[in-house]
C-alpha positions as a printed Julia matrix, in Angstrom:
242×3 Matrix{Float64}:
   0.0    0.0     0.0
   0.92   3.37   -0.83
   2.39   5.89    1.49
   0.14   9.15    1.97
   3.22  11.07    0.79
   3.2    9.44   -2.03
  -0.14  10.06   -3.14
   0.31  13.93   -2.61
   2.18  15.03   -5.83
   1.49  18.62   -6.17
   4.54  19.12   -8.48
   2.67  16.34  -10.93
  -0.53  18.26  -10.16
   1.05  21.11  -11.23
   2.38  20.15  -14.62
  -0.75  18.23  -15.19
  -2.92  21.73  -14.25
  -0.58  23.75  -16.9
  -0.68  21.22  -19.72
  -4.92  21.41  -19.24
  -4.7   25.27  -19.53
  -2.61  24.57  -22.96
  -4.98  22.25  -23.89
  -8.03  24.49  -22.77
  -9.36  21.89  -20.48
  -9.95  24.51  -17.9
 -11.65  22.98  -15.68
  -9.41  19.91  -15.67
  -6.51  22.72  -14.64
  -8.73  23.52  -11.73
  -8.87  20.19  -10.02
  -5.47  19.98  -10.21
  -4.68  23.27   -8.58
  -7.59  22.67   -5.93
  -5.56  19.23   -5.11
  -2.27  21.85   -4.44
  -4.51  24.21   -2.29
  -5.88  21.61   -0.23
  -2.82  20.82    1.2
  -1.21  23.27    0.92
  -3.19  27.11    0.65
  -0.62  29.48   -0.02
   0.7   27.32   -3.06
   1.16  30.51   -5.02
   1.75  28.95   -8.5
  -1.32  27.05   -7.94
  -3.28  29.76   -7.01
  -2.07  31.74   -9.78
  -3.03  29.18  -12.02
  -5.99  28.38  -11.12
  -7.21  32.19  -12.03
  -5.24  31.67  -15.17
  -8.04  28.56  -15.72
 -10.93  30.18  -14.02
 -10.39  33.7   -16.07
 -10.12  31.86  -19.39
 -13.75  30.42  -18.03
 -14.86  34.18  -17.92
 -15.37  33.84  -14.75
 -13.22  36.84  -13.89
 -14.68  37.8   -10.16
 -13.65  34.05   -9.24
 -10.36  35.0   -11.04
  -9.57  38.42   -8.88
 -10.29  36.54   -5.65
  -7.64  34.04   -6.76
  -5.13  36.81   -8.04
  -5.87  38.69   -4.5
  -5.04  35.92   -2.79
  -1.52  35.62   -4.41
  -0.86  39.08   -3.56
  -1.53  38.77   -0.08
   1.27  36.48    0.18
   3.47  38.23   -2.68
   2.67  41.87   -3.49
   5.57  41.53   -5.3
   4.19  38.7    -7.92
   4.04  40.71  -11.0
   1.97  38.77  -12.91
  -0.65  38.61  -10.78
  -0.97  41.96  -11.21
  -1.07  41.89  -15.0
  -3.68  39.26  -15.17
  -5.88  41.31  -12.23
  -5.81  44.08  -14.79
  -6.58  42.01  -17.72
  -9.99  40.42  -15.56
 -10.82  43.81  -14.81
 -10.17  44.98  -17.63
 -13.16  42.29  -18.64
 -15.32  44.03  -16.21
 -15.24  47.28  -17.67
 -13.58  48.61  -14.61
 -10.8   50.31  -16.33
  -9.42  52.86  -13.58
  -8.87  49.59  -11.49
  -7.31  47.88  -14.2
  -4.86  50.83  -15.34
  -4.06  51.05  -11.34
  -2.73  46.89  -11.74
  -0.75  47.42  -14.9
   0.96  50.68  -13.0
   1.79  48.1   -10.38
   3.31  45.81  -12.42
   5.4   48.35  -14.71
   6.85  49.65  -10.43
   7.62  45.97  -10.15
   9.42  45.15  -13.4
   9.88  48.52  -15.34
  12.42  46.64  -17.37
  10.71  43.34  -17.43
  10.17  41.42  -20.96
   6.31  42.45  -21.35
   6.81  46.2   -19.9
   5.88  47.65  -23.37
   2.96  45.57  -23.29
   1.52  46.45  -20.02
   2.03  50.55  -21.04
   0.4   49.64  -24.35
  -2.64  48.4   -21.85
  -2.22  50.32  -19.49
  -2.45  53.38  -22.56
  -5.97  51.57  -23.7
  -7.54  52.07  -20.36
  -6.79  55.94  -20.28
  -7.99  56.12  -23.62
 -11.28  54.29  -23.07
 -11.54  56.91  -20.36
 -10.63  59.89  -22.46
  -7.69  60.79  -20.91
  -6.01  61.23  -23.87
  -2.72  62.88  -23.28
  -2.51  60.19  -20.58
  -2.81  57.66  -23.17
  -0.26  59.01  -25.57
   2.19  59.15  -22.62
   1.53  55.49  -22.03
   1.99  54.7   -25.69
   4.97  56.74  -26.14
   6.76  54.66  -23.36
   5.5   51.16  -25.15
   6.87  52.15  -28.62
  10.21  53.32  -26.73
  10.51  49.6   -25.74
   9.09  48.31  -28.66
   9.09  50.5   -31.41
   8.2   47.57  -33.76
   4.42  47.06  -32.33
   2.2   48.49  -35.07
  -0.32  49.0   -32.65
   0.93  51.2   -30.48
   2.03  53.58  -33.15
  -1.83  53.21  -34.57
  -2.94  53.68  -31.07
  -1.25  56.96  -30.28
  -2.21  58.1   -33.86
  -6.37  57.48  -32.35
  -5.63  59.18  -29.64
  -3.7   62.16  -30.99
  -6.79  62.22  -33.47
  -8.86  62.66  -30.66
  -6.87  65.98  -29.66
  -7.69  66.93  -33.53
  -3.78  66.73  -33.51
  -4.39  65.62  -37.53
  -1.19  65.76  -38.72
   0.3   63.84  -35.95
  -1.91  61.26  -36.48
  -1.51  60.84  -40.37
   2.91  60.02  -38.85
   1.64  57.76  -36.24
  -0.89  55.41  -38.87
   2.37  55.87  -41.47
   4.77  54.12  -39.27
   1.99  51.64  -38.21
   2.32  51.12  -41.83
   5.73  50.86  -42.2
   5.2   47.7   -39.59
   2.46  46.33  -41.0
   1.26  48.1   -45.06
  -1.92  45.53  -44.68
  -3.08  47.25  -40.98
  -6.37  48.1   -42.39
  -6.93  49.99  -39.35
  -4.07  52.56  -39.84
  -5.28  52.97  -43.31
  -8.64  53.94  -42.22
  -6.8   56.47  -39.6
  -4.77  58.21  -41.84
  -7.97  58.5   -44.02
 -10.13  60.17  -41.15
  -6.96  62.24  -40.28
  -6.57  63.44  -43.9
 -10.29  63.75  -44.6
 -10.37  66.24  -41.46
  -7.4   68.0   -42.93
  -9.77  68.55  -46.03
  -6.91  66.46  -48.2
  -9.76  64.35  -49.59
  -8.25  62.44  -52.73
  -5.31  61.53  -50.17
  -8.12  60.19  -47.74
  -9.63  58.04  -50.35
  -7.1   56.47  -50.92
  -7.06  55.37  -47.41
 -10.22  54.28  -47.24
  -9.87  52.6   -50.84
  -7.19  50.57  -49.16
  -9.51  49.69  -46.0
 -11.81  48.26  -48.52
  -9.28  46.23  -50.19
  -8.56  44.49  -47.27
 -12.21  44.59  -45.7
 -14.79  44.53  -48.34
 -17.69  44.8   -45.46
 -16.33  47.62  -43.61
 -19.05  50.07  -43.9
 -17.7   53.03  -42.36
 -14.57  53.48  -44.71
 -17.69  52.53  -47.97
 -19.54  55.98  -46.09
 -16.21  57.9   -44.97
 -15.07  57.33  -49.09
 -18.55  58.51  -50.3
 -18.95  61.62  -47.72
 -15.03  62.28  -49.06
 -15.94  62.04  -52.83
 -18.62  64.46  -52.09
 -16.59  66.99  -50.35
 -13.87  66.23  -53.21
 -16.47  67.47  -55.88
 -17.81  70.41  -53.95
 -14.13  71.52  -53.55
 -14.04  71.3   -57.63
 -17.33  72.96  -58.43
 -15.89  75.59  -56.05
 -12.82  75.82  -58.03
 -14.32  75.94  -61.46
 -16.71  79.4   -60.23
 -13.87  80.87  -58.83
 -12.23  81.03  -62.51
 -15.39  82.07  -64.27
């Protein structure tokens, strides 16, 4: 017969827990962490895990109370922090959330997914309209990774949002540079050049939205309301010289 020691594995669990989340047998990865916590509660990798499972369940309350918990033992677990964000995040609390990825940027300011947590933590000022906040938190993501298309398309939303036009026709060009099929760049530099009353230049744009998303209906109405303003501009032209 088998020791009691031997029965308790909660490395094994452990490994057996992480391969479920990679096979997205979530619930599987709980009962594996719940065999951890049951013997021993302030198993922090299980704990962590288990809101990795229980958050890729949606079930992102159940995932903060499990993040919490890590941080009560470790304030210092970074990742905890990230993922608390991300669940919040879910919740449409977004002050909360921009509050976790600040924690995690004190923790590792240099850490391997810093310019991803300012690129986050930029989204959540944005959703709130704190703009300049935003571009702040964007700037520092592209200054660690100046290669993320995103964050350069990002920043050019946000400085559109300052009617900062101009700057936001560089931002979508050197999303562009990243990435020349980012659909969503195109159709920012469009809006930025359509405001700047540069409307062949902005259809363009929007032309090249289409290419690359036939059913995107705002860049079909942005094109039309352009091609109209394009032929008032002419007919405007043409009295002028009569």
């Amino acid at each position: 017969m088998r020791s009691s020691a031997k029965r308790k594995n909660p490395d094994k669990w452990l490994i057996e827990g992480l391969a479920s989340i990679n096979l997205k047998k979530y619930n599987k990865a709980i009962e594996s962490f719940d065999r951890i916590l049951k013997i021993d509660p302030k198993n922090i990798d299980a704990q962590f895990n288990k809101g990795r499972a229980v958050h890729n369940l949606n079930k992102f309350n159940e995932a903060i109370a499990c993040y919490d918990r890590v941080l009560q033992i470790d304030p210092g677990y970074s990742k905890a922090w990230r993922w608390k964000g991300f669940a919040l995040r879910s919740l449409e609390r977004f002050e909360e959330a921009s509050l976790c990825f600040g924690k995690e940027i004190e923790i590792e300011p240099d850490g391997k997914y810093a310019w991803y947590i300012w690129h986050n933590k930029g989204q959540m000022a944005h959703i709130m309209e704190q703009f300049e906040n935003a571009i702040d938190c964007y700037d520092n993501a592209i200054k660690l990774f100046p290669g993320h298309a995103d964050s350069w398309y990002c920043k050019g939303l946000a400085s559109y949002c300052m009617n900062k036009y101009d700057e936001t026709v560089k931002c979508c060009e050197k999303a562009l540079e990243i990435d020349p099929d980012y659909f969503y760049a195109w159709y920012g530099k469009g809006l930025a050049l359509h405001s700047l009353n540069s409307y062949e230049e902005a259809i363009k744009c929007y032309e090249k939205v289409i290419e690359n998303n036939p059913d995107n209906i705002d860049a079909w109405f942005n094109k039309k309301l352009a091609n109209r303003s394009l032929e008032h501009l002419k007919q405007s032209k043409s009295l002028c010289y009569q």
